[in-house]
C-alpha positions as CSV (number, residue, x, y, z in Angstrom):
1,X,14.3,-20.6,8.7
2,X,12.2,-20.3,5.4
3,X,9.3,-20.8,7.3
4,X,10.0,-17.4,9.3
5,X,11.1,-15.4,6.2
6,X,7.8,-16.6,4.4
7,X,5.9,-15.6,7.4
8,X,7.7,-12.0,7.7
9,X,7.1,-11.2,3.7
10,X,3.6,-12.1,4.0
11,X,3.3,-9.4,6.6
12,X,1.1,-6.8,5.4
13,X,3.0,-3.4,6.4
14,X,6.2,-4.9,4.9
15,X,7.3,-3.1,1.5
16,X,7.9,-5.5,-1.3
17,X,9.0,-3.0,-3.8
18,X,10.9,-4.9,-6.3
19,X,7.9,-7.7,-6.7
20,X,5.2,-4.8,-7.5
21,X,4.9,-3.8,-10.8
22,X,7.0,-0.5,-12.6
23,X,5.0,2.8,-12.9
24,X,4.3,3.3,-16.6
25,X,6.2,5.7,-18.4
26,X,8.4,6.9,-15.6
27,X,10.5,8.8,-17.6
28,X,7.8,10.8,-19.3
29,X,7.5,14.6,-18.4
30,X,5.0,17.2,-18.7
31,X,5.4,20.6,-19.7
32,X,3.7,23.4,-17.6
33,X,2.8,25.6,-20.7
34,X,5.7,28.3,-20.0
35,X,8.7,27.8,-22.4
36,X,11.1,29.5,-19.9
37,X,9.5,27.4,-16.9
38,X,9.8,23.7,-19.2
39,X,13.0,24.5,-20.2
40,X,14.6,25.1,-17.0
41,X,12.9,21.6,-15.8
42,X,14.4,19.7,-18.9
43,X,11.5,19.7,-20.7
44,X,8.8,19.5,-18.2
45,X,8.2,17.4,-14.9
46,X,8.3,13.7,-14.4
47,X,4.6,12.3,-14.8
48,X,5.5,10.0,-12.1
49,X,6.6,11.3,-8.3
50,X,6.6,13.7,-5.9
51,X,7.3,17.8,-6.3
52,X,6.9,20.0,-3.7
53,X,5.9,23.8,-4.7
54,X,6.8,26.5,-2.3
55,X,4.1,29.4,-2.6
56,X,1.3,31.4,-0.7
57,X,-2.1,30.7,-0.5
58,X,-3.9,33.0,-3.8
59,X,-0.6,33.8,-5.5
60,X,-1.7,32.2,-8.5
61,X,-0.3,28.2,-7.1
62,X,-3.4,26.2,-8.5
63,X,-3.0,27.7,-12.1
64,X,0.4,27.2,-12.4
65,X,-0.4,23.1,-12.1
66,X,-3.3,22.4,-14.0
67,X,-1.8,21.6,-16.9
68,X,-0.2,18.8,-15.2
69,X,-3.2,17.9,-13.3
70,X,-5.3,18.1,-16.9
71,X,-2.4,15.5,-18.8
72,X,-2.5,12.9,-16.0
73,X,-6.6,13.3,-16.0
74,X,-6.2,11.5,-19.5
75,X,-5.8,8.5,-17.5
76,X,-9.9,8.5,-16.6
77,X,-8.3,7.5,-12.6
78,X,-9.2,10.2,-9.8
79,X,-7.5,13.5,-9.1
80,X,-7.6,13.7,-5.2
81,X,-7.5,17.3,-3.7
82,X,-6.8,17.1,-0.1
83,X,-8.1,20.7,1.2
84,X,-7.4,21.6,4.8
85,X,-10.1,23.4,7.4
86,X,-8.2,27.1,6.1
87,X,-6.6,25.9,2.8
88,X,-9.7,24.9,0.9
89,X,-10.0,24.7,-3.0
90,X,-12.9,26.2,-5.3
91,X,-14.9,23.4,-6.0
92,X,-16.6,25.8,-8.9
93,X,-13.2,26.3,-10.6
94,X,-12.7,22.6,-10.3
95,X,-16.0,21.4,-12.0
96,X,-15.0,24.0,-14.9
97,X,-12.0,22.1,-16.0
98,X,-11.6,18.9,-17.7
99,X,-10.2,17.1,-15.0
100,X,-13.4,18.4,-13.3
101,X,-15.2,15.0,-13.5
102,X,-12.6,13.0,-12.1
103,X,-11.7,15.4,-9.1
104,X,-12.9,14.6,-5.2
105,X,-12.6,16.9,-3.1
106,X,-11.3,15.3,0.5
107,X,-10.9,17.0,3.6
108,X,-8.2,16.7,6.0
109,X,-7.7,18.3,9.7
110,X,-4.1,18.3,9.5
111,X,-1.1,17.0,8.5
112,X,-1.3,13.8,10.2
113,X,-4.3,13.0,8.1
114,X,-3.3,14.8,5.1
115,X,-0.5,12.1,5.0
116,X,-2.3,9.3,5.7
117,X,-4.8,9.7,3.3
118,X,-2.5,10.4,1.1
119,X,-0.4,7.2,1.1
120,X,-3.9,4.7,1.4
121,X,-4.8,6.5,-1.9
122,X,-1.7,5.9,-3.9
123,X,-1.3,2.3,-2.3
124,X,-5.4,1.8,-4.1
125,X,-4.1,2.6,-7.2
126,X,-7.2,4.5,-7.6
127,X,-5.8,7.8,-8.6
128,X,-3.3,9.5,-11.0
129,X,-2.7,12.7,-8.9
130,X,-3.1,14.3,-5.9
131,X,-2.6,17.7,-4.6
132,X,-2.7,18.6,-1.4
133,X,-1.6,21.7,1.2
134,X,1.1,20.8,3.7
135,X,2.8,22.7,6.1
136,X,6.0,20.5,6.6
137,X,7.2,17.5,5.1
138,X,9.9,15.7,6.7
139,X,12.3,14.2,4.3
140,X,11.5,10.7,5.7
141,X,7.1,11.4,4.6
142,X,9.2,12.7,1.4
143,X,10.9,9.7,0.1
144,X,8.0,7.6,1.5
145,X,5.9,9.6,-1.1
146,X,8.4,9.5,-3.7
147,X,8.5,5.8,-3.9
148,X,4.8,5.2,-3.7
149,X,4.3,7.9,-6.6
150,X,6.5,6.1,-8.7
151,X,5.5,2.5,-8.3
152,X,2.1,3.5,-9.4
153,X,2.6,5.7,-11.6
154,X,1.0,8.8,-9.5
155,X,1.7,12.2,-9.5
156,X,1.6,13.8,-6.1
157,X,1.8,17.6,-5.5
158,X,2.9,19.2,-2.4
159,X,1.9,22.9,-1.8
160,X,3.6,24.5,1.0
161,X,4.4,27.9,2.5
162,X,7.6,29.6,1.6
163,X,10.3,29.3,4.5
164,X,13.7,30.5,5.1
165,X,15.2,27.3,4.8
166,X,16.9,26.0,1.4
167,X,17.2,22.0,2.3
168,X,14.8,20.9,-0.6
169,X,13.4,17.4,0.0
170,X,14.1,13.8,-2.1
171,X,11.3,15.0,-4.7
172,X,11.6,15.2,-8.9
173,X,11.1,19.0,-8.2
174,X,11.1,21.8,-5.5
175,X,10.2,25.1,-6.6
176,X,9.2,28.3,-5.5
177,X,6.4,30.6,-6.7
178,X,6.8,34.2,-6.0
179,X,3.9,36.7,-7.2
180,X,4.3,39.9,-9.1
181,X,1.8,42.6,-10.9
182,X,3.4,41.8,-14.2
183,X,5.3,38.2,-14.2
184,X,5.3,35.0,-12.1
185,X,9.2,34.4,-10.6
186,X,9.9,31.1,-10.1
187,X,13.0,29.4,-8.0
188,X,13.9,26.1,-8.8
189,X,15.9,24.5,-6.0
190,X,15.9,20.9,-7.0
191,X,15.2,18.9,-10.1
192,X,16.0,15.9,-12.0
193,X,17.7,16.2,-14.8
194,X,18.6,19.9,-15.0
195,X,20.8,22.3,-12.4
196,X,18.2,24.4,-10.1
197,X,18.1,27.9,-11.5
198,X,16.4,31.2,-9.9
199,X,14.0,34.1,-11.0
200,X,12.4,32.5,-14.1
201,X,10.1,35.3,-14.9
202,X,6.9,33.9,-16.9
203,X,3.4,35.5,-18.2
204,X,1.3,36.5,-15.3
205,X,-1.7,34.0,-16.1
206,X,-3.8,36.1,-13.4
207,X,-6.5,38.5,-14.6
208,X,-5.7,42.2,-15.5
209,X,-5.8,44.2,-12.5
210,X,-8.1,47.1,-11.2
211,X,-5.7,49.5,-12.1
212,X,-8.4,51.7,-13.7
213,X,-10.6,51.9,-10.6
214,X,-7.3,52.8,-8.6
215,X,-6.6,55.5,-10.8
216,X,-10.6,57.0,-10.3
217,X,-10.2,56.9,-6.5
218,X,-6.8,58.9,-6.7
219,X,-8.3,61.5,-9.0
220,X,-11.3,61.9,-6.5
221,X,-10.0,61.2,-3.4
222,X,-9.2,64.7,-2.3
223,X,-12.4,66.1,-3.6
224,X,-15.2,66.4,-0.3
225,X,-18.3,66.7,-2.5
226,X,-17.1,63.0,-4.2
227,X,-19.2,60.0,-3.9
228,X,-18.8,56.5,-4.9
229,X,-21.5,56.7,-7.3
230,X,-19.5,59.5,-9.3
231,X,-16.5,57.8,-9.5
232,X,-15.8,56.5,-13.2
């Protein structure tokens, strides 16, 4: 009998959880820079686990997490950005932050591979956080995440399209990021340590907008003899 129970915890694709070692500083959190945002979020996020934030493509998504993405760069391991063939990120932008250095850029043909990748990176211990576009993740994937993230001290960031649906997934936060001309609105649905709360309106970090050149086509635009070259 010990014999076969040695043999069966040997086995590689058997989770010993208890015998690896505790993430550091579980129970550390990160603000996102917005008072109204870190306050509804008990201070910030967890530095350790999985959060899932609900948001389109461009509205603004990427911003709103790099100062979590900068704090857990401190750690000198590698930020992992899993892009997708039509979800790709700026690899300019990235090379002018200071997690710049540390970031690799990995692409991924769909979820399938999104996933995978994304559990052999946190099971290397090679990396402090990963972000990566996904277009559903089933709660099972979730808590599979959420338990890896922990044990080694990774944060993982899921980016997804808004849906209909409310069920929010075993993750330290799931959040919604809705765009306006003049204010972010955020929906918290889940999060440890606080009750979820909606429309959290915070500074629009985005730059100002073309207002001014709208205006000069509506002055001109019902004059014939106008060219583009006259406008402003």
């Amino acid at each position: 009998m010990s014999l076969s129970l040695a043999t069966l915890t040997k086995h590689p694709l058997i989770f010993k959880g208890r015998e690896q070692p505790a993430a550091v500083n579980q129970c550390r959190r990160i603000a996102f820079g917005h008072e109204k945002l870190d306050q509804a979020c008990a201070g910030g996020v967890l530095a350790a686990g999985l959060i899932r934030l609900r948001a389109l493509p461009g509205c603004a998504e990427i911003k709103l997490i790099a100062p979590l993405v900068t704090n857990k760069a401190t750690s000198k391991k590698r930020v992992l950005w899993l892009q997708r063939p039509d979800l790709l990120f700026n690899p300019n932008w990235l090379n002018q932050q200071p997690f710049g250095q540390h970031s690799w850029i990995i692409n991924c043909n769909n979820d399938t591979d999104s996933l995978w990748v994304c559990e052999q990176s946190l099971r290397s211990q090679a990396c402090t956080c990963l972000i990566l576009y996904f277009n559903q993740l089933s709660i099972k994937a979730a808590r599979r995440l959420q338990v890896l993230a922990k044990q080694y001290d990774c944060l993982v960031i899921v980016i997804s399209r808004p849906s209909n649906t409310l069920m929010t997934l075993p993750v330290n936060l799931d959040f919604e990021l809705q765009y306006s001309q003049s204010a972010w609105r955020v929906n918290i649905y889940r999060v440890t340590g606080a009750w979820p709360k909606s429309d959290i309106a915070i500074e629009n970090p985005l730059p100002a907008s073309n207002q001014a050149i709208v205006n000069a086509f509506a002055k001109y635009a019902n004059e014939p003899d106008a060219s583009l070259h006259q406008v402003g």
